[in-house]
PDB file of N, H, CA, C and O in Angstrom:
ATOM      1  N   UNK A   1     -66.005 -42.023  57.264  1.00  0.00           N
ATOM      2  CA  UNK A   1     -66.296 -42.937  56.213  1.00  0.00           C
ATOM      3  C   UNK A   1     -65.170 -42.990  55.192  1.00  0.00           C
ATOM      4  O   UNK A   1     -64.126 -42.356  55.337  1.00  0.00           O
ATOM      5  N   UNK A   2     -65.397 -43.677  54.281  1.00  0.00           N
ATOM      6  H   UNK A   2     -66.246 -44.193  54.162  1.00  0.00           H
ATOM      7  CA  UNK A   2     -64.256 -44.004  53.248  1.00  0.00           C
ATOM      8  C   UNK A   2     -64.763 -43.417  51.941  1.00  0.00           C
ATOM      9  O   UNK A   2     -65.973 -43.231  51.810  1.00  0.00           O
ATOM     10  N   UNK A   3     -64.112 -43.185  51.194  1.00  0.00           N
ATOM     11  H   UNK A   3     -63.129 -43.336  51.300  1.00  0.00           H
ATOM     12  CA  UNK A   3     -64.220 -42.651  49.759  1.00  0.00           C
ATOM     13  C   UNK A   3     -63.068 -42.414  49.277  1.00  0.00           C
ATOM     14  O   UNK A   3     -62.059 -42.188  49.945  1.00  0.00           O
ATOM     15  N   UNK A   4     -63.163 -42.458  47.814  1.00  0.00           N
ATOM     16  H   UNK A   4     -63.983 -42.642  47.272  1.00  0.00           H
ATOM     17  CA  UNK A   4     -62.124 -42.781  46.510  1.00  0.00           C
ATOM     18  C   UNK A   4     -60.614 -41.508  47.432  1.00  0.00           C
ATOM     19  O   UNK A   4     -60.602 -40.316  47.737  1.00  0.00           O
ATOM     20  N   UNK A   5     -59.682 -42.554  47.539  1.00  0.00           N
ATOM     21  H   UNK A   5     -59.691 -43.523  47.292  1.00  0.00           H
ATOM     22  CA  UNK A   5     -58.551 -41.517  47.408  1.00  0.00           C
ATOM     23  C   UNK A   5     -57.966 -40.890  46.141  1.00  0.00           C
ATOM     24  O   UNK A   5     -57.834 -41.602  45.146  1.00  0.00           O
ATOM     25  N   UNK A   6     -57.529 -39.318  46.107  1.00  0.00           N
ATOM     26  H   UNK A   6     -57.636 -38.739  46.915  1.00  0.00           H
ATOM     27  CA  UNK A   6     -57.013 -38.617  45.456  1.00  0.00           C
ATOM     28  C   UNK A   6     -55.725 -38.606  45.374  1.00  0.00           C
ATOM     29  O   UNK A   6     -55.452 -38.295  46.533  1.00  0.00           O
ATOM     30  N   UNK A   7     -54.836 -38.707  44.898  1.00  0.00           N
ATOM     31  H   UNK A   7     -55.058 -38.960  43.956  1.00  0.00           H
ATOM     32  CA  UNK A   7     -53.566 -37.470  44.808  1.00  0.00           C
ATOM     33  C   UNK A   7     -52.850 -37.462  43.389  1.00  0.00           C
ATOM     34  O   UNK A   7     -51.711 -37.725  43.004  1.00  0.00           O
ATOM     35  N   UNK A   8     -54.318 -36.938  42.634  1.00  0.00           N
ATOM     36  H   UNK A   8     -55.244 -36.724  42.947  1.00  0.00           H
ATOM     37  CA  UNK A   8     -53.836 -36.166  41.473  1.00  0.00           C
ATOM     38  C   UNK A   8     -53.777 -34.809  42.134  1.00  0.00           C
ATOM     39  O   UNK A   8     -54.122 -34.534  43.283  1.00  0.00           O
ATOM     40  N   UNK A   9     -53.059 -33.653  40.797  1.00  0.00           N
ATOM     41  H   UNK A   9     -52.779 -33.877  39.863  1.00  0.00           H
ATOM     42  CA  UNK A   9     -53.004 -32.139  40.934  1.00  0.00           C
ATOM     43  C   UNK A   9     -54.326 -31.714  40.396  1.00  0.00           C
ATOM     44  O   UNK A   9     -55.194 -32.542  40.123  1.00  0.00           O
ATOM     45  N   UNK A  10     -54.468 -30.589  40.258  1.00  0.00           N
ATOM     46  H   UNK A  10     -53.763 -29.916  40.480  1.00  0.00           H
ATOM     47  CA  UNK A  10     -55.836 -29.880  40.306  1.00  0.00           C
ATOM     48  C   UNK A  10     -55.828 -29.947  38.369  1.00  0.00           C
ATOM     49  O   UNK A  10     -56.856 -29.666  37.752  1.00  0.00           O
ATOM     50  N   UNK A  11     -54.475 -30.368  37.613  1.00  0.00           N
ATOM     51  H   UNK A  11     -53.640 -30.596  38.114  1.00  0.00           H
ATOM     52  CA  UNK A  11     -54.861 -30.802  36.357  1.00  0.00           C
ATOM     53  C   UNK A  11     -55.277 -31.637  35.777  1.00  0.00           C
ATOM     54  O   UNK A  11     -55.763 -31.604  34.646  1.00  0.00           O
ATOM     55  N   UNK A  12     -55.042 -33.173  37.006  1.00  0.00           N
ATOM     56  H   UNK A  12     -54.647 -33.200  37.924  1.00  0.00           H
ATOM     57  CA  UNK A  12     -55.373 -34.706  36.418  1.00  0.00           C
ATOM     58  C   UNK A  12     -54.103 -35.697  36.768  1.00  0.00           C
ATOM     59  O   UNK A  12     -53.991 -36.918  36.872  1.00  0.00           O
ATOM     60  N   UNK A  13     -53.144 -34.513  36.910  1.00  0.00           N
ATOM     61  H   UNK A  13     -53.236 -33.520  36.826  1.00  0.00           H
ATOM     62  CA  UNK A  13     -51.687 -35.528  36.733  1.00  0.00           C
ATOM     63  C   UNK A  13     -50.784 -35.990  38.529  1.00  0.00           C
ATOM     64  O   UNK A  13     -50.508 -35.320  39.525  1.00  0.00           O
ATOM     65  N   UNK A  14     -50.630 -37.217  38.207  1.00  0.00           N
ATOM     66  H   UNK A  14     -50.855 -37.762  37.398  1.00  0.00           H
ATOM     67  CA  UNK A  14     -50.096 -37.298  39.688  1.00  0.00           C
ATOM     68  C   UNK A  14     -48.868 -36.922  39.649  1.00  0.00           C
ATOM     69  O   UNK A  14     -47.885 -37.341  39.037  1.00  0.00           O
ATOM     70  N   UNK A  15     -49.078 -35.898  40.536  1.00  0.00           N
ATOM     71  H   UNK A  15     -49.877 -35.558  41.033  1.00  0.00           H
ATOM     72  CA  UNK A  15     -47.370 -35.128  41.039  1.00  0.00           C
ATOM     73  C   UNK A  15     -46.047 -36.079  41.115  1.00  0.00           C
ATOM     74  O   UNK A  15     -46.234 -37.296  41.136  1.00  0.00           O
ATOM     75  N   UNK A  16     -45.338 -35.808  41.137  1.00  0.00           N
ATOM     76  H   UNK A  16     -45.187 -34.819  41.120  1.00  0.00           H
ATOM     77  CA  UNK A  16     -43.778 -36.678  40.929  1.00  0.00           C
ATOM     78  C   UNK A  16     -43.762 -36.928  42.608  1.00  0.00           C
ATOM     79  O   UNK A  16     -43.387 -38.029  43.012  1.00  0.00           O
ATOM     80  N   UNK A  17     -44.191 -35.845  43.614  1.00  0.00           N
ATOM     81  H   UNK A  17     -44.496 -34.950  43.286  1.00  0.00           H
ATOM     82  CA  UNK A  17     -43.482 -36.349  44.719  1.00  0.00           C
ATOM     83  C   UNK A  17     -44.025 -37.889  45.082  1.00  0.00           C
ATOM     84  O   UNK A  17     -43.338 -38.833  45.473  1.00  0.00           O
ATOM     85  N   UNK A  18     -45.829 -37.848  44.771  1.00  0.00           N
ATOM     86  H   UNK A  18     -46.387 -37.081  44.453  1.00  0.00           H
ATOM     87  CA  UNK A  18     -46.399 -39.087  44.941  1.00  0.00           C
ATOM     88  C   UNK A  18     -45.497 -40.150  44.543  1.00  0.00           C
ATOM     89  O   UNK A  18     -44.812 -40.863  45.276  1.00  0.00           O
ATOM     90  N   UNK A  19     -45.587 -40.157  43.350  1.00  0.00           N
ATOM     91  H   UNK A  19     -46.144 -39.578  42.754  1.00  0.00           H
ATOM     92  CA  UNK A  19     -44.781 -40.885  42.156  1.00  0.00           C
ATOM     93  C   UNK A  19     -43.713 -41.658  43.218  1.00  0.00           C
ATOM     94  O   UNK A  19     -43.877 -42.809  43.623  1.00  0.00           O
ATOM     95  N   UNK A  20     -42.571 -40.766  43.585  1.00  0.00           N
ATOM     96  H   UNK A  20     -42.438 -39.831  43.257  1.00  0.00           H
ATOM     97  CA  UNK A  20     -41.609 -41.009  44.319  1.00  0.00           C
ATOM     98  C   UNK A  20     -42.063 -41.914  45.649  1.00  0.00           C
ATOM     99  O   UNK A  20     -41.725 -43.088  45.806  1.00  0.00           O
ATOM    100  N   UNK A  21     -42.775 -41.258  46.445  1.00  0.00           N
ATOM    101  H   UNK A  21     -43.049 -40.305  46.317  1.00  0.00           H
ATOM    102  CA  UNK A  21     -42.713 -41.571  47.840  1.00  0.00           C
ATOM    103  C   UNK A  21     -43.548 -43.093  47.841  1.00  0.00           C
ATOM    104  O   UNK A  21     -43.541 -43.813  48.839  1.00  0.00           O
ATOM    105  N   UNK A  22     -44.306 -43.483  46.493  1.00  0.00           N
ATOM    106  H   UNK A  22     -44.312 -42.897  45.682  1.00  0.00           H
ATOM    107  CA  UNK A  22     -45.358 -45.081  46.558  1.00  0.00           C
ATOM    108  C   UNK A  22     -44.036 -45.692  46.053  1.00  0.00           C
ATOM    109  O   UNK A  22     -43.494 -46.277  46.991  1.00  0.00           O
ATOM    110  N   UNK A  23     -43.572 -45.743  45.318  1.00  0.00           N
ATOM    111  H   UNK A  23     -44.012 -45.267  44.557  1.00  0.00           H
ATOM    112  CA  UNK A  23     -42.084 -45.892  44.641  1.00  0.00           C
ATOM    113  C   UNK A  23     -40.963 -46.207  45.540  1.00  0.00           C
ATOM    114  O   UNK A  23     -40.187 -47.099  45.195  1.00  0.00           O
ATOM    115  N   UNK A  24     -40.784 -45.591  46.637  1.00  0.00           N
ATOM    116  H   UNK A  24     -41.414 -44.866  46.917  1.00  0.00           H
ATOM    117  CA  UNK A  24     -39.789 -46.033  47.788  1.00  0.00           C
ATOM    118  C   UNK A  24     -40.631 -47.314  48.813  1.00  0.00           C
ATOM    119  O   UNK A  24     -40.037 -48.268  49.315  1.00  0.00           O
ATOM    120  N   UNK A  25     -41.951 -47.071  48.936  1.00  0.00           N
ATOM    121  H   UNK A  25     -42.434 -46.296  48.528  1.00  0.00           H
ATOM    122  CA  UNK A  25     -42.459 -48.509  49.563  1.00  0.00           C
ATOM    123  C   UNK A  25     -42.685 -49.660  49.048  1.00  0.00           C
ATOM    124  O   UNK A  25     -43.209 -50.589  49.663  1.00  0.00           O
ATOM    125  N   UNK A  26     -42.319 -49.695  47.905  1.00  0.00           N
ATOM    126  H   UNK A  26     -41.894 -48.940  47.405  1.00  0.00           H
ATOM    127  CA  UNK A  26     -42.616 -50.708  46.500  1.00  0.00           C
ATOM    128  C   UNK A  26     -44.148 -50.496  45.923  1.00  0.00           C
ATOM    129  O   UNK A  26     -44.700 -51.498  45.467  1.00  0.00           O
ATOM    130  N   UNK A  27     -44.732 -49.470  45.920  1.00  0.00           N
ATOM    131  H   UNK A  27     -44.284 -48.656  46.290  1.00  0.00           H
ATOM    132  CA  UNK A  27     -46.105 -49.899  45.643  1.00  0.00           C
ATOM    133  C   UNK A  27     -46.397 -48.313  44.520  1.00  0.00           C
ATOM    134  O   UNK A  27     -45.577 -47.396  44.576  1.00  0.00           O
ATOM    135  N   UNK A  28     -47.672 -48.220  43.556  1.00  0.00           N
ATOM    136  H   UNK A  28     -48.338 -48.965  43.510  1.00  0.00           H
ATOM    137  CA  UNK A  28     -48.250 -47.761  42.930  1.00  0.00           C
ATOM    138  C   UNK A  28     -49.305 -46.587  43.751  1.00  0.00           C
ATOM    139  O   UNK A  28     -50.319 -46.986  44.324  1.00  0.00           O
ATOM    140  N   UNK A  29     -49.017 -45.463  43.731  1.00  0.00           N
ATOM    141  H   UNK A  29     -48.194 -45.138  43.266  1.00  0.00           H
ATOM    142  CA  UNK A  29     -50.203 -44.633  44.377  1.00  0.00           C
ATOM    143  C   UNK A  29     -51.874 -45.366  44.204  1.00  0.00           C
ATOM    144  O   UNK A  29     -52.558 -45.590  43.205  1.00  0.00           O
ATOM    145  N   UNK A  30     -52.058 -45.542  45.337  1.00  0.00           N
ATOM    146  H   UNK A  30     -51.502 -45.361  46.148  1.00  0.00           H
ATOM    147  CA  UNK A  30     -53.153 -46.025  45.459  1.00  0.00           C
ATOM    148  C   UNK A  30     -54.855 -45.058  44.570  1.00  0.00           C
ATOM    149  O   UNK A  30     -56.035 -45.331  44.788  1.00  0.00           O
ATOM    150  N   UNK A  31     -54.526 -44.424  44.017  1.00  0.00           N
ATOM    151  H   UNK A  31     -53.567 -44.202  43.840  1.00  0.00           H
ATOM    152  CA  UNK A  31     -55.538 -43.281  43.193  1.00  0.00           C
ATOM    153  C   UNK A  31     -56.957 -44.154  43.031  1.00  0.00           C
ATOM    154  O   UNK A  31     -57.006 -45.088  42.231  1.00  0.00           O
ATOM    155  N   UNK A  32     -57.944 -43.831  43.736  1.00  0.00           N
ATOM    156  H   UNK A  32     -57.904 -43.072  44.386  1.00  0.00           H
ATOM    157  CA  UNK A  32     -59.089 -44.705  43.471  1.00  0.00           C
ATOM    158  C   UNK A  32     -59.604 -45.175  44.319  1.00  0.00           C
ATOM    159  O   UNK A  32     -60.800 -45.056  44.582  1.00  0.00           O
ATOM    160  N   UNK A  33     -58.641 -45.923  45.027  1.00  0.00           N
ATOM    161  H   UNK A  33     -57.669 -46.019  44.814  1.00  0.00           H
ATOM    162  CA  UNK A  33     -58.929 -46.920  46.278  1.00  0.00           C
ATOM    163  C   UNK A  33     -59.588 -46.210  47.344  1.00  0.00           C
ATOM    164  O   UNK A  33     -59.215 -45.056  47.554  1.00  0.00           O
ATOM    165  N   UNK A  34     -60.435 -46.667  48.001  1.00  0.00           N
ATOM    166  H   UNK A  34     -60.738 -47.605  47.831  1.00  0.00           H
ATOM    167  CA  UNK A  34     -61.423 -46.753  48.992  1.00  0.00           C
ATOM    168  C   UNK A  34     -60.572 -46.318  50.321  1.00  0.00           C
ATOM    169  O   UNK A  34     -59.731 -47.138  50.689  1.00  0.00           O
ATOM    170  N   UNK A  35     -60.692 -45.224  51.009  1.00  0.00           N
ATOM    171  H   UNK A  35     -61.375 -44.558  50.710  1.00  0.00           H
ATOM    172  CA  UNK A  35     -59.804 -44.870  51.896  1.00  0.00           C
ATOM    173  C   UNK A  35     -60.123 -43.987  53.179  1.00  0.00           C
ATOM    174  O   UNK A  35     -61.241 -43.779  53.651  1.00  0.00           O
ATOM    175  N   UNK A  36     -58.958 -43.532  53.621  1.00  0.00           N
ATOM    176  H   UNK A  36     -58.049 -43.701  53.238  1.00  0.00           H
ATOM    177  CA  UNK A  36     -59.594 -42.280  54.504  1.00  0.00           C
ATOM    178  C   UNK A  36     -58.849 -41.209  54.276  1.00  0.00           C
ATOM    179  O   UNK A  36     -57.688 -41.465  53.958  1.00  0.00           O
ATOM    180  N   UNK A  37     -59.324 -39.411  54.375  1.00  0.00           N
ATOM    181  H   UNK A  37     -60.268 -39.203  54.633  1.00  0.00           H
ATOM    182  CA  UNK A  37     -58.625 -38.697  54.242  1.00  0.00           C
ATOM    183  C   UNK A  37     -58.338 -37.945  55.165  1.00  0.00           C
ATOM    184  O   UNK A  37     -59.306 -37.768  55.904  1.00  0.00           O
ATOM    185  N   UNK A  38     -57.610 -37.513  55.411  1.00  0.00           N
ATOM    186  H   UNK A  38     -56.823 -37.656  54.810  1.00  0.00           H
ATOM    187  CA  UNK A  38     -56.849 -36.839  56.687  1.00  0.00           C
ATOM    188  C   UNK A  38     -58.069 -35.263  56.829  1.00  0.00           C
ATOM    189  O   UNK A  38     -58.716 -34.954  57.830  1.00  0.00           O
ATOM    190  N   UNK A  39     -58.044 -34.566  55.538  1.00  0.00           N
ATOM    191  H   UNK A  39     -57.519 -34.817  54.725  1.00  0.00           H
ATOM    192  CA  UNK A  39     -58.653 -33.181  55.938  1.00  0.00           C
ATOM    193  C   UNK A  39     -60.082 -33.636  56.334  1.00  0.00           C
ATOM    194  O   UNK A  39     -60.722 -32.985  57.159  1.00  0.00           O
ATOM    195  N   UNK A  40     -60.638 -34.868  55.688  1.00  0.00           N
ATOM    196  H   UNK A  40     -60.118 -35.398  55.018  1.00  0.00           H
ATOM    197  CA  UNK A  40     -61.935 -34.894  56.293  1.00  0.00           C
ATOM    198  C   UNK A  40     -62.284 -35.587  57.171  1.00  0.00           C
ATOM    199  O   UNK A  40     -63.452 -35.486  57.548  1.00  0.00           O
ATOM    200  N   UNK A  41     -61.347 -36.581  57.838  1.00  0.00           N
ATOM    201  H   UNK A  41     -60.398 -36.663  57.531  1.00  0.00           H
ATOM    202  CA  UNK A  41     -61.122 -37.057  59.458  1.00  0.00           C
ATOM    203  C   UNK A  41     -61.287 -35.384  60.506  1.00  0.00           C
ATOM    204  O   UNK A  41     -62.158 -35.148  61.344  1.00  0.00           O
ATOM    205  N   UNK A  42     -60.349 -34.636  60.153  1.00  0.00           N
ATOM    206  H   UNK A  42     -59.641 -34.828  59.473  1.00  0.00           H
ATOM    207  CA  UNK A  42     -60.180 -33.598  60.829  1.00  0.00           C
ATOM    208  C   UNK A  42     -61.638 -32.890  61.023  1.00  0.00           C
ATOM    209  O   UNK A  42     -61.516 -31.989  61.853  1.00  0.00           O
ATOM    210  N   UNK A  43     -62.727 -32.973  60.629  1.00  0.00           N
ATOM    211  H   UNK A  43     -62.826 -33.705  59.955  1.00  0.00           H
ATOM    212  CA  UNK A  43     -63.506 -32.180  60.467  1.00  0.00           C
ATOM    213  C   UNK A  43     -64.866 -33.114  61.212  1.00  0.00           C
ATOM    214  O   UNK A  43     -66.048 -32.771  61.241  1.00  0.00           O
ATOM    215  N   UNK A  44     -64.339 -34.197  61.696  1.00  0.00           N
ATOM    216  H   UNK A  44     -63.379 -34.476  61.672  1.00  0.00           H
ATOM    217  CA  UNK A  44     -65.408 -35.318  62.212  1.00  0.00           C
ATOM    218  C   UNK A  44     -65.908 -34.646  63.355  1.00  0.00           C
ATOM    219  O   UNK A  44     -65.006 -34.255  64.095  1.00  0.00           O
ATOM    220  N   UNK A  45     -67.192 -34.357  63.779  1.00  0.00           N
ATOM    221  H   UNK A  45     -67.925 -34.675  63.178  1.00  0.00           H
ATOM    222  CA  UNK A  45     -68.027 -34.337  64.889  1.00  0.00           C
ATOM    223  C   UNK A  45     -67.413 -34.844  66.323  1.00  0.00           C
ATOM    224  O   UNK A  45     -67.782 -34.243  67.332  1.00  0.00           O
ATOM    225  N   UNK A  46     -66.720 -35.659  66.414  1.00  0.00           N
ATOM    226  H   UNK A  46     -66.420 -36.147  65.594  1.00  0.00           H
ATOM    227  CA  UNK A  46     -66.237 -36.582  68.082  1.00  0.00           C
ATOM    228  C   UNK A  46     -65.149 -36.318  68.245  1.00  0.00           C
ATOM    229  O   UNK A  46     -64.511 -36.984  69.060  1.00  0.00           O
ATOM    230  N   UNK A  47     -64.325 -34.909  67.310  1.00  0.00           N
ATOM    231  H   UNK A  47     -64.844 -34.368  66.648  1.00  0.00           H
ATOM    232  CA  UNK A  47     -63.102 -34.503  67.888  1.00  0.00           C
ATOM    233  C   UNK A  47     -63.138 -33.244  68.292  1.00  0.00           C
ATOM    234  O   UNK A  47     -63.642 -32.406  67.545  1.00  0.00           O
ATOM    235  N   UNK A  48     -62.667 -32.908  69.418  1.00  0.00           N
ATOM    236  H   UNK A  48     -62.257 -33.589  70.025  1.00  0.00           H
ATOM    237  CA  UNK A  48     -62.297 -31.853  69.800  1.00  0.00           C
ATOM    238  C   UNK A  48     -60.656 -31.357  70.216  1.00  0.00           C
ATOM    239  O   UNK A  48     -59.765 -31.844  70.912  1.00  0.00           O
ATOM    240  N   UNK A  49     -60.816 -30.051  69.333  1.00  0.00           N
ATOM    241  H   UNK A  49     -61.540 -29.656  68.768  1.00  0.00           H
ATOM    242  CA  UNK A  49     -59.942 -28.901  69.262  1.00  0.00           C
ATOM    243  C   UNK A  49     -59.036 -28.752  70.960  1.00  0.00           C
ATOM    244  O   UNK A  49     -59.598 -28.606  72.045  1.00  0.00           O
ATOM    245  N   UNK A  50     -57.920 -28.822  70.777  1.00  0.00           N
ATOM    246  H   UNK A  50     -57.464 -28.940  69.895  1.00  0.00           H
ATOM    247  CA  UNK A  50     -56.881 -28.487  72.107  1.00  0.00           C
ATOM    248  C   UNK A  50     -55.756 -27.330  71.588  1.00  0.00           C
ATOM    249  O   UNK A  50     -55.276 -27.149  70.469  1.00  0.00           O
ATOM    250  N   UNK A  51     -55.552 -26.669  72.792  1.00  0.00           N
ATOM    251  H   UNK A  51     -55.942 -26.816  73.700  1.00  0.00           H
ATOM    252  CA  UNK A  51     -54.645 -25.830  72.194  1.00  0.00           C
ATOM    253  C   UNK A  51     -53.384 -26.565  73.240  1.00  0.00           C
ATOM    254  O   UNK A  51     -53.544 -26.977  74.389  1.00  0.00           O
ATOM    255  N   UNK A  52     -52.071 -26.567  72.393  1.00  0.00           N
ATOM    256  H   UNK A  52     -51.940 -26.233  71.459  1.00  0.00           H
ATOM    257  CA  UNK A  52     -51.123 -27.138  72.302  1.00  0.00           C
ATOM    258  C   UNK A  52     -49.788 -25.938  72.691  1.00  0.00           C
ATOM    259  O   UNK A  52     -48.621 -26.312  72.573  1.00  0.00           O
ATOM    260  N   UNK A  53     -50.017 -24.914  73.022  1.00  0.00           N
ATOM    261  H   UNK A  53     -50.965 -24.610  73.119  1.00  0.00           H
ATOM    262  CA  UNK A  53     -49.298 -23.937  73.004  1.00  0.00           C
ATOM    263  C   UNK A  53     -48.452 -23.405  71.469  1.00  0.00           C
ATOM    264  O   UNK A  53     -49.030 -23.414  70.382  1.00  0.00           O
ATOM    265  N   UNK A  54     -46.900 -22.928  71.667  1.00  0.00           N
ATOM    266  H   UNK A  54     -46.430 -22.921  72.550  1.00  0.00           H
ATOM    267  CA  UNK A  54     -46.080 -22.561  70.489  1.00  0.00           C
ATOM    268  C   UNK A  54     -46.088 -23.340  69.478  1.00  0.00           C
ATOM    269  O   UNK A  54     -45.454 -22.903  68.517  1.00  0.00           O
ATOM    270  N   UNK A  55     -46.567 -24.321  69.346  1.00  0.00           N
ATOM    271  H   UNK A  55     -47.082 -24.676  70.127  1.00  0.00           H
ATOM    272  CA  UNK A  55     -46.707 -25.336  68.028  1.00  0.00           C
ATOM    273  C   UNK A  55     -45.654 -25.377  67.143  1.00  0.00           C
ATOM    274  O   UNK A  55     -44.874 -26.306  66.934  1.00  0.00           O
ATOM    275  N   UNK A  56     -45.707 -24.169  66.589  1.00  0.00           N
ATOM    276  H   UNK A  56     -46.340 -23.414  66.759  1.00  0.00           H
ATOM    277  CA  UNK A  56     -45.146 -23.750  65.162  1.00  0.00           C
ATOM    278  C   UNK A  56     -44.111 -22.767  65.259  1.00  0.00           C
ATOM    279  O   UNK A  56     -43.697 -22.202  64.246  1.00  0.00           O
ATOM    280  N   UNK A  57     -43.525 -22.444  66.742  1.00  0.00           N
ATOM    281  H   UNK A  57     -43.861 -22.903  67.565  1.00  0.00           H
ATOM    282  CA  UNK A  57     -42.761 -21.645  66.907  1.00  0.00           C
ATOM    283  C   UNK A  57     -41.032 -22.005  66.194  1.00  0.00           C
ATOM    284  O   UNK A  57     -40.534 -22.869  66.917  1.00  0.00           O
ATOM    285  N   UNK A  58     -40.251 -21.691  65.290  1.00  0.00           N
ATOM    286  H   UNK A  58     -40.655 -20.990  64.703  1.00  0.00           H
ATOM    287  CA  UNK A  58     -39.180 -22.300  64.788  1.00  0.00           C
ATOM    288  C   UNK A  58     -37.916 -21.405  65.547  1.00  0.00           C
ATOM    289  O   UNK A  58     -37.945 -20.179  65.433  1.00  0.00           O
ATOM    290  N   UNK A  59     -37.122 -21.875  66.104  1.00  0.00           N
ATOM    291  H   UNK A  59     -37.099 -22.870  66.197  1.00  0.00           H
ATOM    292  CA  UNK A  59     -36.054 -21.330  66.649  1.00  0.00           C
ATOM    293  C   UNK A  59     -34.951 -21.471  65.911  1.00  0.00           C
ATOM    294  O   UNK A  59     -33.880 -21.008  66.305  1.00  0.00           O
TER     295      UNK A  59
END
């Protein structure tokens, strides 16, 4: 489902990187807007978990 996107900090204030990165697409952090969020996609019922092997291995 959709609900209000975030990306303030845990004080109120939107971080500079936001700032920056809506700023390079021409646009205003969307803060408010009706959306989807990644950590709570991840947590949906109709996905299942694969293991992928070394993933995170850095050489």
């Amino acid at each position: 489902g959709q609900e209000p996107m975030n990306f303030l900090d845990s004080e109120g204030n939107m971080p500079s990187y936001w700032t920056r990165l809506f700023d390079s697409i021409g646009m205003s952090a969307p803060q408010g807007v009706l959306g989807t969020n990644p950590q709570a996609m991840s947590k949906e019922s109709v996905l299942e978990s694969v293991e992928v092997g070394d993933f995170w291995h850095i050489r």
